[in-house]
MOPAC internal coordinates of N, CA, C and O (Angstrom, degrees):
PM7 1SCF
backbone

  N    0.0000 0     0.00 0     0.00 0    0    0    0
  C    1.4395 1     0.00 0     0.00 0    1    0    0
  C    1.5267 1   109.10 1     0.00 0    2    1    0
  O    1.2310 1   122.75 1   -40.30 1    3    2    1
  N    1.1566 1   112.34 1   139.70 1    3    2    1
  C    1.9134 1   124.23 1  -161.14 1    5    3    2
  C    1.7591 1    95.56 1  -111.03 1    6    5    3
  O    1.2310 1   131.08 1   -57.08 1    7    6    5
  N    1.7954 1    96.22 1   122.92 1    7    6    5
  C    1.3117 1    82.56 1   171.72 1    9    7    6
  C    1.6974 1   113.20 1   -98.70 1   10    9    7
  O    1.2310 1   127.92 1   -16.91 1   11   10    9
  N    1.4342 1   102.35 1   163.09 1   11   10    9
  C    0.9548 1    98.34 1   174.75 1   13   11   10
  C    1.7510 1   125.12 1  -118.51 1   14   13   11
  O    1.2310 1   110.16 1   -24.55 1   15   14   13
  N    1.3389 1   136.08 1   155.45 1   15   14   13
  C    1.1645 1   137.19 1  -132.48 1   17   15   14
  C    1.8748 1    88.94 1   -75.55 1   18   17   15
  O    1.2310 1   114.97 1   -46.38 1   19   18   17
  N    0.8104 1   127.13 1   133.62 1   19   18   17
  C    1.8963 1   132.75 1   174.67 1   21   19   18
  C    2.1537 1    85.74 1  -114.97 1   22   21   19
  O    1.2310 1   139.04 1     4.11 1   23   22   21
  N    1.8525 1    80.69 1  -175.89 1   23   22   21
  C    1.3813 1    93.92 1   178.97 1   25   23   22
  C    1.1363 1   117.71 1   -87.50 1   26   25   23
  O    1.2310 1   115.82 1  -167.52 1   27   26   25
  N    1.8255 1   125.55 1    12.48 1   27   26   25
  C    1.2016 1   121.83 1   162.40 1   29   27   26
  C    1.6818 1   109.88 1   -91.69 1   30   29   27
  O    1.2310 1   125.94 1   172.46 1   31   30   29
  N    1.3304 1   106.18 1    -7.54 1   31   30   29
  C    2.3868 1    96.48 1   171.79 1   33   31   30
  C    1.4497 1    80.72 1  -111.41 1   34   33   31
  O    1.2310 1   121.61 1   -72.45 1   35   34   33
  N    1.1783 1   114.53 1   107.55 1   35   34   33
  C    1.7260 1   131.20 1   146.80 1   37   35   34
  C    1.3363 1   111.07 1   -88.16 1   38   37   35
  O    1.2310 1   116.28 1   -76.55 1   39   38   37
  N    1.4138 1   124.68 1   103.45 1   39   38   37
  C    1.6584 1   106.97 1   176.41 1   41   39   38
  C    1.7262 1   121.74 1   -81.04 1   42   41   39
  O    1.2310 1   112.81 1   -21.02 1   43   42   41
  N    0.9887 1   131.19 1   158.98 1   43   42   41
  C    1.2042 1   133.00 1  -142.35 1   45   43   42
  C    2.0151 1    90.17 1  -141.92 1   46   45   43
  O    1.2310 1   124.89 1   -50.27 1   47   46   45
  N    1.5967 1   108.22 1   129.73 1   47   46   45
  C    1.4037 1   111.11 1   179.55 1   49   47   46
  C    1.4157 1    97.21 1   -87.44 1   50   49   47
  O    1.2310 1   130.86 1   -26.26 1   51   50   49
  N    1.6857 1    96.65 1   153.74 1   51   50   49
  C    1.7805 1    96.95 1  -166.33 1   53   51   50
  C    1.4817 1    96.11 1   -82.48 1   54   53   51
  O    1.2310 1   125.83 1    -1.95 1   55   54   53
  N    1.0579 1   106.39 1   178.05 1   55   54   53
  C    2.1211 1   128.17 1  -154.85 1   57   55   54
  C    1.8428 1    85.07 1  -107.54 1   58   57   55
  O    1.2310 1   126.74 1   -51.77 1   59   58   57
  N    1.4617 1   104.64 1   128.23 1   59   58   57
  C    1.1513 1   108.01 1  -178.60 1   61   59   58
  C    1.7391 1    97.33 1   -59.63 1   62   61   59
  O    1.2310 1   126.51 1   -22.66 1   63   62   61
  N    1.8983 1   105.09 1   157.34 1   63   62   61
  C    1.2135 1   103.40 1   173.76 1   65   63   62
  C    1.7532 1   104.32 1  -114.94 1   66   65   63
  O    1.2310 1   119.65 1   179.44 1   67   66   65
  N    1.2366 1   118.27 1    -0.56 1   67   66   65
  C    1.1900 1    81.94 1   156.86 1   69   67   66
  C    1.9513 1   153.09 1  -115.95 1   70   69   67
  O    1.2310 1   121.11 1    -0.89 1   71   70   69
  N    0.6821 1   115.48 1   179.11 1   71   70   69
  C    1.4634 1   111.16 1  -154.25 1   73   71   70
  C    1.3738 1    98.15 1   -73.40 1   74   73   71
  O    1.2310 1   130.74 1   -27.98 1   75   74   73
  N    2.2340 1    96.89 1   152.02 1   75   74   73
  C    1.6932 1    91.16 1  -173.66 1   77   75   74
  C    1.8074 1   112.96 1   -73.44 1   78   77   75
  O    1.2310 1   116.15 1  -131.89 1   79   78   77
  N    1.0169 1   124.92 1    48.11 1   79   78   77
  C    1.6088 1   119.64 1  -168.58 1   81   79   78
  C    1.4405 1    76.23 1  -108.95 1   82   81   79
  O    1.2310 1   126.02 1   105.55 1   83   82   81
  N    1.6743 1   106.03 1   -74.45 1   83   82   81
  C    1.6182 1   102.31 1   167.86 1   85   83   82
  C    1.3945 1   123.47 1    -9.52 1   86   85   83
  O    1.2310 1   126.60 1    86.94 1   87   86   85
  N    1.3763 1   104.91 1   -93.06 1   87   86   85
  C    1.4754 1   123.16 1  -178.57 1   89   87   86
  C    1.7884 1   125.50 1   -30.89 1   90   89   87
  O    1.2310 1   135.44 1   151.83 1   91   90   89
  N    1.7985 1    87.73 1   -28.17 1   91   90   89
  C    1.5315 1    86.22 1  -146.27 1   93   91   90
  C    2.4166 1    89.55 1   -91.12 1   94   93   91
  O    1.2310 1   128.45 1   157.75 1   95   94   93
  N    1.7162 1   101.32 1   -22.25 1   95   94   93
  C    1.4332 1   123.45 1   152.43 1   97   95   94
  C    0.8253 1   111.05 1   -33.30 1   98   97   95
  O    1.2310 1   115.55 1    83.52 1   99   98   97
  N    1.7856 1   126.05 1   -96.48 1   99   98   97
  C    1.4373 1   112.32 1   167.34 1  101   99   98
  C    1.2343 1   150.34 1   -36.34 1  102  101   99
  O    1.2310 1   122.71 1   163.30 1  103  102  101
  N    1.5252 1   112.41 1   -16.70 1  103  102  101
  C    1.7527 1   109.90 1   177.58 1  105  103  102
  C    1.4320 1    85.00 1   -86.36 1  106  105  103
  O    1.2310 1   102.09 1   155.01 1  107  106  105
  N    1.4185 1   150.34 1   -24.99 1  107  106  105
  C    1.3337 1   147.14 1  -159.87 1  109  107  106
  C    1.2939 1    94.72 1   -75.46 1  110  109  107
  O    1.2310 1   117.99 1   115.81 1  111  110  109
  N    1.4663 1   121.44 1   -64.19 1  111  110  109
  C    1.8017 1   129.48 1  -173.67 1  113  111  110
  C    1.8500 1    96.03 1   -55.66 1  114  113  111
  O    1.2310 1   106.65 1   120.06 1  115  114  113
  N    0.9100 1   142.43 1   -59.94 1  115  114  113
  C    1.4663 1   153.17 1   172.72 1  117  115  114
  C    1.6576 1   103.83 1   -40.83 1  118  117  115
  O    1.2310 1   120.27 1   146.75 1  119  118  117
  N    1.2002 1   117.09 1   -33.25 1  119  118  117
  C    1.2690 1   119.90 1   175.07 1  121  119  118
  C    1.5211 1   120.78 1   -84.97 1  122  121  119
  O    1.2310 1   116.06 1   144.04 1  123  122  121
  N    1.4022 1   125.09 1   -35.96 1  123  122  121
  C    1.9550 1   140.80 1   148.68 1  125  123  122
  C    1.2434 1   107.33 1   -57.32 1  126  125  123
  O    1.2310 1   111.66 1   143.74 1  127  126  125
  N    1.0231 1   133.31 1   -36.26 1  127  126  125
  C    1.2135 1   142.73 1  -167.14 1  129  127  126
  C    1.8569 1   104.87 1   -78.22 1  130  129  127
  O    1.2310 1   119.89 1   130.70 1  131  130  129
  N    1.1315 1   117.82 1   -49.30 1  131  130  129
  C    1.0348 1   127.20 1   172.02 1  133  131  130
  C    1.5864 1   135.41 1   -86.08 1  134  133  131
  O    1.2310 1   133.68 1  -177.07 1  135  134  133
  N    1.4640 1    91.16 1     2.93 1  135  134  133
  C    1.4792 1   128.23 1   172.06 1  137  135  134
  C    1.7721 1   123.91 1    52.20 1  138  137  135
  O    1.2310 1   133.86 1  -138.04 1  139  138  137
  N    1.9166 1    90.81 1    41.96 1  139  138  137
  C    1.5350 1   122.54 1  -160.05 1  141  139  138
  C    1.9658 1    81.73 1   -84.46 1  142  141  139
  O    1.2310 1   117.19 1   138.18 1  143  142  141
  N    1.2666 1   122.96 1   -41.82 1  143  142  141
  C    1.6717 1   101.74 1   172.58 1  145  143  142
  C    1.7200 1   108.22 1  -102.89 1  146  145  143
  O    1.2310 1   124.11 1   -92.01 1  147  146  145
  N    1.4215 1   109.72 1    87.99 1  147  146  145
  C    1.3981 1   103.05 1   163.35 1  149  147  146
  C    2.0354 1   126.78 1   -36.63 1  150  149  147
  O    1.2310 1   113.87 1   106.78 1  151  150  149
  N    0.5859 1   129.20 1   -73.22 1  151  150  149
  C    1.6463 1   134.22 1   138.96 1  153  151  150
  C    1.2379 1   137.92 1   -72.75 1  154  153  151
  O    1.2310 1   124.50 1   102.05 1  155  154  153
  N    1.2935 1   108.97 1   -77.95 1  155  154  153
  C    1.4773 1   114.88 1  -165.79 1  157  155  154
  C    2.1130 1   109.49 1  -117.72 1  158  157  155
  O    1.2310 1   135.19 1   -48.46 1  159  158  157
  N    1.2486 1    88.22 1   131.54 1  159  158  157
  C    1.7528 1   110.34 1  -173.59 1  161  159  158
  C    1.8352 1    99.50 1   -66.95 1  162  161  159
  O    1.2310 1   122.15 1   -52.42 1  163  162  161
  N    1.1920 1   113.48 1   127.58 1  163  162  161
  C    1.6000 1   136.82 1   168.23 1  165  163  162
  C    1.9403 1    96.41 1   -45.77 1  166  165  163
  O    1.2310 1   123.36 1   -45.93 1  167  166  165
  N    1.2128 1   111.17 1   134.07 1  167  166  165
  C    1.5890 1   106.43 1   176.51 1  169  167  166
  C    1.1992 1   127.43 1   -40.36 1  170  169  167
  O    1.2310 1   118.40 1   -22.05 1  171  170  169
  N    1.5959 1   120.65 1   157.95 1  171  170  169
  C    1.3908 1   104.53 1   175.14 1  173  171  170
  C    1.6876 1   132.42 1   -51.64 1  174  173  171
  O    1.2310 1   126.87 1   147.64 1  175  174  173
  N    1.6493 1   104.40 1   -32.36 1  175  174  173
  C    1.1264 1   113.53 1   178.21 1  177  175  174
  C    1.6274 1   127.53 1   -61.65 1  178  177  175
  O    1.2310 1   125.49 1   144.17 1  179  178  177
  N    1.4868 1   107.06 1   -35.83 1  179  178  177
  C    1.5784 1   124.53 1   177.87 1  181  179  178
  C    1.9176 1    89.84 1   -75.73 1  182  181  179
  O    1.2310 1   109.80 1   131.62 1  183  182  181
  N    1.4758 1   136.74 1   -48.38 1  183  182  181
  C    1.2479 1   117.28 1  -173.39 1  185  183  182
  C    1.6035 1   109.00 1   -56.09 1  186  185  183
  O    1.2310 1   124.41 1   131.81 1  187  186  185
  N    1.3080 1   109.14 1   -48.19 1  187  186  185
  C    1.8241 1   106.64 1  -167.57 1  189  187  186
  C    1.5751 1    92.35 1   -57.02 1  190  189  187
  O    1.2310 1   119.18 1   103.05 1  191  190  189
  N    1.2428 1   119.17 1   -76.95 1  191  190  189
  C    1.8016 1   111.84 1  -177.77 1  193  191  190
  C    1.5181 1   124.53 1   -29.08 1  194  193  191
  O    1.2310 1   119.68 1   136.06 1  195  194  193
  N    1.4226 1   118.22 1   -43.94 1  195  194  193
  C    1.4540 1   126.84 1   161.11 1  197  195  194
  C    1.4720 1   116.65 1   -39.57 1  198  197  195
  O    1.2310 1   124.13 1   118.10 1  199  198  197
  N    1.6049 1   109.69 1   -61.90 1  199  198  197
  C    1.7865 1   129.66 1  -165.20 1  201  199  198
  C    1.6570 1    94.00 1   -87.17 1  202  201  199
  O    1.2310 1   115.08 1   151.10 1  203  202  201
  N    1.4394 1   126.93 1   -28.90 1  203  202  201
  C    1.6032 1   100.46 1   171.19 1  205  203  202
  C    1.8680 1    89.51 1   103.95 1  206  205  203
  O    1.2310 1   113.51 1  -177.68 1  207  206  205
  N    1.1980 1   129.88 1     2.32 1  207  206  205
  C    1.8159 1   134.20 1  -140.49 1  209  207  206
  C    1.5973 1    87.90 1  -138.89 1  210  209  207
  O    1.2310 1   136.50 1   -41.28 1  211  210  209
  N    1.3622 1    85.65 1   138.72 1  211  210  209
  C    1.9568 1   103.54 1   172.41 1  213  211  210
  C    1.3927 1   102.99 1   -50.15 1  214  213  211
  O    1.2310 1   109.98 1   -12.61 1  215  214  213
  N    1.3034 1   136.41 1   167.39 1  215  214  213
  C    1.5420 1   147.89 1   129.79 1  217  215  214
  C    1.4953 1   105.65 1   -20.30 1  218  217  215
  O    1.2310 1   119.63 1   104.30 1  219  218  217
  N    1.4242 1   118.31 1   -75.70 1  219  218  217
  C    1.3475 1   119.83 1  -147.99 1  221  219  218
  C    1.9024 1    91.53 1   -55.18 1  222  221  219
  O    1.2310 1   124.97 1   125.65 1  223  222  221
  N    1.4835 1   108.05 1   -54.35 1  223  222  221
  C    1.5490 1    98.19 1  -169.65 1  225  223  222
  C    1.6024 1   138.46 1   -65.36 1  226  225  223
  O    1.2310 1   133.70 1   173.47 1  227  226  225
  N    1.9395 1    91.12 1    -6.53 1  227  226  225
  C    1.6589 1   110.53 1   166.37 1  229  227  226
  C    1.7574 1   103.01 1   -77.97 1  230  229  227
  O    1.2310 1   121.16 1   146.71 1  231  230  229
  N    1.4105 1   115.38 1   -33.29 1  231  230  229
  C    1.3068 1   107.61 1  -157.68 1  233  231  230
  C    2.0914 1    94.88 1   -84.19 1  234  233  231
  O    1.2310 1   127.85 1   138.76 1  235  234  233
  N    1.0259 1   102.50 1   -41.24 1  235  234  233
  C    1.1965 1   112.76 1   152.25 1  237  235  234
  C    1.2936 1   119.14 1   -23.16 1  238  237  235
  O    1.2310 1   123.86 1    88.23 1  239  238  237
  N    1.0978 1   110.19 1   -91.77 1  239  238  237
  C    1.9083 1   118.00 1   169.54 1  241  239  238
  C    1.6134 1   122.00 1   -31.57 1  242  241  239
  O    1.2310 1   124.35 1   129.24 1  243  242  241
  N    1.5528 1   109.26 1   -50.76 1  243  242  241
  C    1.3061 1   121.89 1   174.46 1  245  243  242
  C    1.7175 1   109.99 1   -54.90 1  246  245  243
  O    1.2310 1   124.60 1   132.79 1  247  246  245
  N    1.2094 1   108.77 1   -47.21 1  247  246  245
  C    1.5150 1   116.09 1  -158.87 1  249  247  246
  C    1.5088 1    92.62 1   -75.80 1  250  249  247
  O    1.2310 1   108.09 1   119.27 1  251  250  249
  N    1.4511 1   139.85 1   -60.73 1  251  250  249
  C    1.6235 1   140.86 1   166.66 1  253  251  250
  C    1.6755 1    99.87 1   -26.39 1  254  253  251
  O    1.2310 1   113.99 1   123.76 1  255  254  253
  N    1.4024 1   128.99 1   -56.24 1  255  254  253
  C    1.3257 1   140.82 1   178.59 1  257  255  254
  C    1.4718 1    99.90 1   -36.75 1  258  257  255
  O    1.2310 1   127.38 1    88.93 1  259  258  257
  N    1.6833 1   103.40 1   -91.07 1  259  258  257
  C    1.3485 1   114.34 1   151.75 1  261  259  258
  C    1.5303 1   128.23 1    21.75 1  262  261  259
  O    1.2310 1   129.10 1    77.46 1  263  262  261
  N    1.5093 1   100.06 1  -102.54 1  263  262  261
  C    1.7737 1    96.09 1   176.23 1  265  263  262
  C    1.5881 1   117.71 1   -72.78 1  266  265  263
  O    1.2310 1   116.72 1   179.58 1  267  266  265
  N    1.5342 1   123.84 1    -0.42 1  267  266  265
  C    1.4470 1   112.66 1   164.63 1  269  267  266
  C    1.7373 1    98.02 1   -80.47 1  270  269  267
  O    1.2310 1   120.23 1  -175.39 1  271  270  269
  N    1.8947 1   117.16 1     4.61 1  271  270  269
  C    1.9917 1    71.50 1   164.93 1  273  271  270
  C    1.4820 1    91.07 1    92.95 1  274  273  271
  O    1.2310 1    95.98 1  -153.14 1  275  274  273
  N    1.1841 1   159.88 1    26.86 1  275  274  273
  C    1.6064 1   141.08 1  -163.66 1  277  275  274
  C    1.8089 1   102.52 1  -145.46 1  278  277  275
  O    1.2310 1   127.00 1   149.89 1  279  278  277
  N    1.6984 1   104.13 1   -30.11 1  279  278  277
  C    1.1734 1    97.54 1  -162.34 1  281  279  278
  C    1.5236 1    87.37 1  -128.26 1  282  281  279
  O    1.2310 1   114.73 1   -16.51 1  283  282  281
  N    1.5257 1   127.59 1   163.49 1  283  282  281
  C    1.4445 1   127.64 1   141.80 1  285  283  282
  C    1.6329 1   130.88 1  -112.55 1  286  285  283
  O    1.2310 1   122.30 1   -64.76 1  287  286  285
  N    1.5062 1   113.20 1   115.24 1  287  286  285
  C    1.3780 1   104.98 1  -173.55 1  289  287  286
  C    1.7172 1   129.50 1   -89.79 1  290  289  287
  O    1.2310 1   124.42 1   -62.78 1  291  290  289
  N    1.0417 1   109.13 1   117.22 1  291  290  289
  C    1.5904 1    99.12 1  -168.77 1  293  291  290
  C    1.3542 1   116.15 1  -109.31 1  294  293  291
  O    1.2310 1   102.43 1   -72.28 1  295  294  293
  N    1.6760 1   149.77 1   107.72 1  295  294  293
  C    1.1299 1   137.21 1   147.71 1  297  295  294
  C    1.1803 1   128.76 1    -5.53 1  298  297  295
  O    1.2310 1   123.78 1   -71.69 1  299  298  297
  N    1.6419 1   110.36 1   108.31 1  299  298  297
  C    1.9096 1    94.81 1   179.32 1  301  299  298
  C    1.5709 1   105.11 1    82.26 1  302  301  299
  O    1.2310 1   105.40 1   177.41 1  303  302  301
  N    1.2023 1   144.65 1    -2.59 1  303  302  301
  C    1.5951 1   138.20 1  -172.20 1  305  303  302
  C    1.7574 1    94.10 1  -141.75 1  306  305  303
  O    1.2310 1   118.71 1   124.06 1  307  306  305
  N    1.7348 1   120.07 1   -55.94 1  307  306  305
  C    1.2613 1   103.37 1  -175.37 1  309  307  306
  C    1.2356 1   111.59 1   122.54 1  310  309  307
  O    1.2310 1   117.11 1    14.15 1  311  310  309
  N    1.8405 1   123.11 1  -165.85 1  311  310  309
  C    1.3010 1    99.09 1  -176.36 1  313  311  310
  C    1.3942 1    95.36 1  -137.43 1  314  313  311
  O    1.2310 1   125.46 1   -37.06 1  315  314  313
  N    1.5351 1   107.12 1   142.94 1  315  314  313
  C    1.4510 1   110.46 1   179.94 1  317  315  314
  C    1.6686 1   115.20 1  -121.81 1  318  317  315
  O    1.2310 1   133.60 1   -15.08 1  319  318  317
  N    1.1408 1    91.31 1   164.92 1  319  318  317
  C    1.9909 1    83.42 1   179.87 1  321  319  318
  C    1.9766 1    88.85 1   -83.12 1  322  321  319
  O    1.2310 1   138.75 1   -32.76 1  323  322  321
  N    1.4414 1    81.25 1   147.24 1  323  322  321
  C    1.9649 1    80.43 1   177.91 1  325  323  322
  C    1.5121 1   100.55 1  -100.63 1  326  325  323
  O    1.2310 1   131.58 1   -37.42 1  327  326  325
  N    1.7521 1    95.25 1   142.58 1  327  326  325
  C    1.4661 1   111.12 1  -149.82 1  329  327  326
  C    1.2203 1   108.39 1   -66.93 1  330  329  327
  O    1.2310 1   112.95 1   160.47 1  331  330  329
  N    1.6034 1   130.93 1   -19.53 1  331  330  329
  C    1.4775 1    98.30 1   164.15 1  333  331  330
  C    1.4254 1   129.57 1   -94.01 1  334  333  331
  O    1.2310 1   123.10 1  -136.83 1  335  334  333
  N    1.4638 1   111.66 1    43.17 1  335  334  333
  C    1.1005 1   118.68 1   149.76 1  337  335  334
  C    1.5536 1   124.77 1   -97.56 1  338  337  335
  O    1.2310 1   130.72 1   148.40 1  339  338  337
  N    1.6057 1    96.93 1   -31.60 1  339  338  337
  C    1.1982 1    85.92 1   167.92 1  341  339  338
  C    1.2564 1   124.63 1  -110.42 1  342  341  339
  O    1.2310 1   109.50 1  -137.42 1  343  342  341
  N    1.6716 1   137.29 1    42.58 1  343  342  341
  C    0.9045 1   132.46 1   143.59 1  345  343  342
  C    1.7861 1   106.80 1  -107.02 1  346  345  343
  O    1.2310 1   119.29 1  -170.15 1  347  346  345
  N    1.0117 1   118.95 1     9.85 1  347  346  345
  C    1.8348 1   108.53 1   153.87 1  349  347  346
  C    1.0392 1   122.25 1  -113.04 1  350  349  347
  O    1.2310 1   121.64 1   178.93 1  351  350  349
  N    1.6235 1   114.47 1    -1.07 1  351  350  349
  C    1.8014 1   113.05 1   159.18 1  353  351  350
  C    1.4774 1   115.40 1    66.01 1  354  353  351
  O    1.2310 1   123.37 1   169.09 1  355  354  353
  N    1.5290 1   111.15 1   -10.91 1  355  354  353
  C    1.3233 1   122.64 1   162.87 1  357  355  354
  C    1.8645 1   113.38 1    16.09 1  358  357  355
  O    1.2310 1   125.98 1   -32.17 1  359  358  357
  N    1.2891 1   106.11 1   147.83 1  359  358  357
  C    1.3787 1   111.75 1   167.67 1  361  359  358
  C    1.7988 1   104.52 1   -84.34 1  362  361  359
  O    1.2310 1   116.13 1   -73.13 1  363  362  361
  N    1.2104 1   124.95 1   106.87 1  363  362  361
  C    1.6529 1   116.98 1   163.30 1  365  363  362
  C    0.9439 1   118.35 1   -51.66 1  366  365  363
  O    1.2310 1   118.15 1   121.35 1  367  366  365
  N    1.1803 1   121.13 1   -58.65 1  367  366  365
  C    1.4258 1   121.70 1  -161.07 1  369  367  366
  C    1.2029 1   107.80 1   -37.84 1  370  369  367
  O    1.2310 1   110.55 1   151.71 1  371  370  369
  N    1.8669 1   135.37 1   -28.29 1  371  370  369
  C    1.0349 1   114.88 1  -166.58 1  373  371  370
  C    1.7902 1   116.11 1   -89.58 1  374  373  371
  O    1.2310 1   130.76 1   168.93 1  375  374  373
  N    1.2305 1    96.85 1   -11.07 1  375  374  373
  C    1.0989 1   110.69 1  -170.60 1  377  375  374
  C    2.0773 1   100.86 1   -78.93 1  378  377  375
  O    1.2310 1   118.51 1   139.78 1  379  378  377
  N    1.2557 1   120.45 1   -40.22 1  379  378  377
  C    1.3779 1   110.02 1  -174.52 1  381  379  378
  C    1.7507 1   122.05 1   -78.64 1  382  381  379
  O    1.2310 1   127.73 1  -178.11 1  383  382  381
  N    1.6983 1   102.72 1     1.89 1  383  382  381
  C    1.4792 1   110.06 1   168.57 1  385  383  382
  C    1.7309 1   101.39 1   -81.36 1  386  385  383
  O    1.2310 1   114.88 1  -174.78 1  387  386  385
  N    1.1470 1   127.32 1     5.22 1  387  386  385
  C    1.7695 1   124.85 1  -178.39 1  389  387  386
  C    1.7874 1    92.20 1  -118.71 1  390  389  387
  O    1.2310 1   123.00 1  -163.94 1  391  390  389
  N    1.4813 1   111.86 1    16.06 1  391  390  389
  C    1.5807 1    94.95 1   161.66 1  393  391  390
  C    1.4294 1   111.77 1  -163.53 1  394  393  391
  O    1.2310 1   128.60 1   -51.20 1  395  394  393
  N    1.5303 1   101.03 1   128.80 1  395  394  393
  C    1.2908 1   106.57 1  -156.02 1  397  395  394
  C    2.1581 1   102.39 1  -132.23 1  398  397  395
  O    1.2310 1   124.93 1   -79.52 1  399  398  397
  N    1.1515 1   108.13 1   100.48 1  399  398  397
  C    1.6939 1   116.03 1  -179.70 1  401  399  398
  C    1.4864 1   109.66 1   -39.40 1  402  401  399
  O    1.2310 1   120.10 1   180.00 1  403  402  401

């Protein structure tokens, strides 16, 4: 005899596993990508308020950005997409399967 699901088996979708540094990376690449920072990235403080995410896990995100090469961070100047990224408009997506938190 086959049971069948009642209102005591509620299935439940699994809880993403990865972390918002991750998460908060990709809406950043999704954001160059869509060419939402023509140059230069809004402070760290306006990104965490934007993404809903502490500082540390925006600065986080930025810095992963960072050593793939995509962004440049400067003390005192800020952060910009570096221009030959954004003059080849590149596909990201391929670039965030070579980085994984």
């Amino acid at each position: 005899m086959a049971l069948t699901p009642g209102p005591e088996m509620v299935r439940l979708e699994p809880l993403s596993t990865r972390s918002l540094a991750t998460r908060a990376r990709e809406r950043l690449l999704e954001a160059i990508h869509s060419g939402a920072f023509d140059d230069a990235f809004p402070a760290e403080q306006e990104l965490a308020k934007q993404l809903g995410v502490s500082r540390p896990t925006v600065r986080t995100a930025l810095r992963s950005l960072e050593e793939d090469g995509l962004i440049i961070r400067q003390r005192g100047i800020g952060t910009r997409v570096k221009v030959s990224v954004a003059r080849m408009r590149m596909n990201l997506d391929r670039v965030v399967g070579f980085w994984n938190l």
